[in-house]
C-alpha positions as CSV (number, residue, x, y, z in Angstrom):
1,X,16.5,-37.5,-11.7
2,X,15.8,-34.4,-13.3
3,X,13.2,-31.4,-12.3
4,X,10.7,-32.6,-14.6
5,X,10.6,-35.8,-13.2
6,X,10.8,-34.6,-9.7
7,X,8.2,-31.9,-10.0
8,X,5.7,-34.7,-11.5
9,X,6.3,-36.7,-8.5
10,X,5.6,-34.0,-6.3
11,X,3.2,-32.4,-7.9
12,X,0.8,-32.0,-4.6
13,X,3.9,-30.1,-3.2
14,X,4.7,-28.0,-5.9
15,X,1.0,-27.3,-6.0
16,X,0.9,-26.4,-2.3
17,X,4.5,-24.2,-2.9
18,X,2.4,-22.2,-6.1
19,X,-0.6,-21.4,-3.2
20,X,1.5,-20.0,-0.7
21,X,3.4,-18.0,-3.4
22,X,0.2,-16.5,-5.2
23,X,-1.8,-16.1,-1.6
24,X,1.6,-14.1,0.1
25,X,1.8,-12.1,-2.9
26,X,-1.8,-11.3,-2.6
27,X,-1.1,-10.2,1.0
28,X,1.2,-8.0,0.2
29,X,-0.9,-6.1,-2.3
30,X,-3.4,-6.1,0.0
31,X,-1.6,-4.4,3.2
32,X,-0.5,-1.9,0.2
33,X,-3.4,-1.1,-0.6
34,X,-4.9,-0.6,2.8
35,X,-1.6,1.8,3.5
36,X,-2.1,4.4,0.3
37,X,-6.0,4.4,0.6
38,X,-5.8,6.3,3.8
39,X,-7.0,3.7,5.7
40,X,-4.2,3.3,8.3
41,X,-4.7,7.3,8.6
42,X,-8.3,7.0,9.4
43,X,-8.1,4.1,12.2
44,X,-5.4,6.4,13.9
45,X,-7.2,9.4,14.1
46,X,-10.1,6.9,15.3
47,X,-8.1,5.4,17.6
48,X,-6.7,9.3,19.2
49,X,-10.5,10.1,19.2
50,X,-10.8,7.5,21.5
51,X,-8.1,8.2,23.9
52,X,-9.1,11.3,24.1
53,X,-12.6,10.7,24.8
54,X,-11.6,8.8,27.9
55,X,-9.4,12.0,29.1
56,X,-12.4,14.2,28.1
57,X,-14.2,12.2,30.5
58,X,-12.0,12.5,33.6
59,X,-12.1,16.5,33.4
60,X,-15.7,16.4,32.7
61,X,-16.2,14.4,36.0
62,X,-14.6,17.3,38.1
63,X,-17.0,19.4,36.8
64,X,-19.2,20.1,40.1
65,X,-22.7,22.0,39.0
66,X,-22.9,20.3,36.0
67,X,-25.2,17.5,34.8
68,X,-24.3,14.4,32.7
69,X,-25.9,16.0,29.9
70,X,-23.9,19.0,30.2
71,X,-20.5,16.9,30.7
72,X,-21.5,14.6,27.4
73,X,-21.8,17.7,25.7
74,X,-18.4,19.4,26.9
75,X,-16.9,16.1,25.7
76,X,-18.5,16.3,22.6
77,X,-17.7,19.9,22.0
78,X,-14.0,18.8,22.7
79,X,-14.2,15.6,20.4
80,X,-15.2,17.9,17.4
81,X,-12.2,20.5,17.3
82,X,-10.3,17.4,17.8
83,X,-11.6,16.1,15.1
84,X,-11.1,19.1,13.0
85,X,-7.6,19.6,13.9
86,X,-6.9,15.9,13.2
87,X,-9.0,16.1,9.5
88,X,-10.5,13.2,10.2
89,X,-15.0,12.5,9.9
90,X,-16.8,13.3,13.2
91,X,-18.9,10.5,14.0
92,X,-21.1,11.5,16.7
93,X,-23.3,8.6,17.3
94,X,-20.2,6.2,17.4
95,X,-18.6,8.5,20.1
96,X,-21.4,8.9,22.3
97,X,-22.4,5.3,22.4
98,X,-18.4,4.2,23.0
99,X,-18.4,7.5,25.3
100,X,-21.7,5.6,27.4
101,X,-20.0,2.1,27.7
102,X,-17.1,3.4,29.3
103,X,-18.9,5.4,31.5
104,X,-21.1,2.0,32.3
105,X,-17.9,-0.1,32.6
106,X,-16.5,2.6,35.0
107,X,-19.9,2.5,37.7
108,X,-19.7,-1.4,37.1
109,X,-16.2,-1.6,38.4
110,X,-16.1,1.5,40.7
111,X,-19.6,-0.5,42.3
112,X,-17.7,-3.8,42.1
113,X,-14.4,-2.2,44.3
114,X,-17.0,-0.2,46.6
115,X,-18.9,-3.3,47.3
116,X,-15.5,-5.4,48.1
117,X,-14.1,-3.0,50.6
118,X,-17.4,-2.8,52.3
119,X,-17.3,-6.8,53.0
């Protein structure tokens, strides 16, 4: 039996073989592309934005006198030279709402441990 003959007898293989060829190819153009446009770059600095929010946070809950408004804003004010030293866009309303869910998620499970230990 010869290719010719083989590959007309599996044609719905060969098919199936093609597909996977042209579609991994395709994904590798693709995670290229996502690498050189920057991207990769951006979610990173998103990503240390975030992480540092959350540290932000802690130091801004020592703060004694101040109100929340005040400790949003000292995180904020922290955020942006972050930002600038990183290059990357400050996006404030992002941060503040991402800033606000932690904070809820923290008085959620702070309540939750507070309410266990007084059972």
């Amino acid at each position: 039996m010869n290719i010719f003959e083989w590959i007309t007898a599996n044609w719905e293989l060969v098919g199936i073989c093609f597909g996977i060829l042209v579609n991994a190819a395709g994904l590798a153009y693709n995670i290229y592309k996502f690498c050189c446009t920057g991207r990769l770059k951006a979610l990173q600095n998103m990503s240390a934005l975030f992480e540092a929010a959350r540290e932000y946070e802690l130091q801004a809950e020592q703060f004694e006198g101040y109100t929340s408004a005040e400790k949003l804003n000292y995180v904020l004010s922290r955020l942006r030279v972050l930002a600038a030293d990183l290059g990357c866009e400050f996006n404030e309303e992002e941060l503040i709402a991402r800033i606000e869910s932690d904070i809820a998620y923290s008085k959620g499970v702070n309540g939750a441990s507070k309410s266990d230990t007084l059972e």
